[in-house]
C-alpha positions, 0 to 999 in steps of 0.5 A: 842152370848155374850155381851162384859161386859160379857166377861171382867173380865171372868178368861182365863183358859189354857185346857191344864194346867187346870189352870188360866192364867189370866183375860179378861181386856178389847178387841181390835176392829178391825173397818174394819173387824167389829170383835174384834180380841184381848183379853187383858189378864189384868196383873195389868200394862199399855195396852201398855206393856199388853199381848193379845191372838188373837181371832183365838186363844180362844177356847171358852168363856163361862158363867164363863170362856174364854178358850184356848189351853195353854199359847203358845196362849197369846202374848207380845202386843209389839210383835203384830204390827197389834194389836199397830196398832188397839190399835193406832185407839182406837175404843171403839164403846160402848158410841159413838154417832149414825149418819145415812148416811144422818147426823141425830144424833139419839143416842148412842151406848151401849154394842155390841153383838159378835158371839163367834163362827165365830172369835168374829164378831160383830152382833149387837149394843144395841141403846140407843135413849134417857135416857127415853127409857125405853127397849134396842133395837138392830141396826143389823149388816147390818144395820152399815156402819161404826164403826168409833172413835167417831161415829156409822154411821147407814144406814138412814132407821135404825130405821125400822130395830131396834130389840127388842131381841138379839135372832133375830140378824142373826149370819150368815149374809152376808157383805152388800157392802155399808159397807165400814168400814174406820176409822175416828174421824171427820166423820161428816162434819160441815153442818152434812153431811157424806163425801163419803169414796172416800172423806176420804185420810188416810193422812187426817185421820191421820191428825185428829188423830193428832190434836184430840190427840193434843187436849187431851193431852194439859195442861194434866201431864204425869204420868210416865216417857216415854223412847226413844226405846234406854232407854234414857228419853224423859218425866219425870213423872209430866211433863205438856203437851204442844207443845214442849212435844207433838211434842218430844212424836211424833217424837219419836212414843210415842204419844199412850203411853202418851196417856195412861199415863197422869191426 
């Protein structure tokens, strides 16, 4: 079992070359599947043009490396559209707020725990309560219902089945059926409550996602030059972000990259 900041920053070694390939930059959370299914190798340039080797793939991930066959195993993250779709989503679920099904807000998450042996599921979230918790405990994995964009939503009665060590967090546990994981940035409805899954359209979902991006990018300036998929240029480099960019970086699917690449 390793916690994610254990394993960015590790080198990749390819077996079969017995050489470095490069270094864990960061991971890629699949909210649905509650596992992280890429590793992005850190190469020194933007995420979107990144490589990533798919967990299926990693061999292993030790105290001082994460392995792998050979090169054969890193992709082109342009060339992977489940992972654009993923990165798209942007779950970071470290940092998030925890909600309980019935809309309290009790804290927050801190790191998360994998199983590197069954596909880099997630077992468990370190809980913070409050900056005056003076231990870390852990919220297991059956007790998660979803892994949302700004929210961890926890079944209501967590905190009687908050652990104190990581060494209790069962790695085979089986999938409880209240854990439907949809993604959504806005889970909470105004009075607090949480909407039921059936209540959630992915038009809606999509529609979230857009005005939350919208939101962000507002009055930002790009800090690269973004090209149409002809090569033409859409936005120049310090151009400041409003309706009309945004609308330009939208129609041409390039909303996700602007996000990367502004101040």
């Amino acid at each position: 079992m390793k916690k994610t900041k254990e394993i960015v920053g590790l080198p990749i070694i390819s077996i079969s070359d017995g050489i470095e390939v490069g270094k864990v930059k960061t991971v890629i959370i699949n909210a649905e599947k509650g596992a992280i299914d890429y590793v992005v190798v850190d190469s020194g340039i933007q995420i979107l043009s990144a490589k990533v080797i798919p967990t299926e793939y990693v061999l292993g991930i030790g105290e001082y490396a994460l392995t792998i066959e050979n090169e054969d195993a890193i992709n082109d993250i342009s060339k992977i559209p489940a992972a654009i779709d993923l990165l798209q989503k942007n779950i970071q679920v470290k940092g998030t707020k925890v909600l309980t099904k019935k809309g309290r807000l009790i804290g927050e998450i801190g790191d998360i725990y994998i199983n590197e042996e069954d596909n880099c599921s997630i077992v468990g979230l370190e809980y913070i309560a409050d900056i005056t918790q003076k231990s870390i405990r852990i919220i297991p994995r059956d007790s998660i219902i979803t892994f949302g964009k700004n929210l961890v939503v926890v079944k209501e009665d967590v905190e009687s089945r908050l652990l104190d060590r990581a060494a209790d967090l069962a790695l085979d546990e089986d999938v409880d059926s209240e854990k439907k994981n949809f993604e959504t940035s806005a889970i909470a409805d105004i009075d607090g409550s949480v909407p039921a899954e059936d209540d959630i359209q992915p038009d809606a979902v999509a529609d979230m996602m857009e005005t939350k991006h919208r939101e962000y990018l507002n009055g930002k300036v790009a800090t690269k030059t973004i090209f149409d998929n002809d090569g033409n240029t859409l936005i120049e480099e310090n151009t400041v972000i409003d309706d009309v960019i945004f609308e330009i970086a939208k129609s041409n699917g390039k909303v996700i990259e602007l996000v990367m690449n502004n101040r």
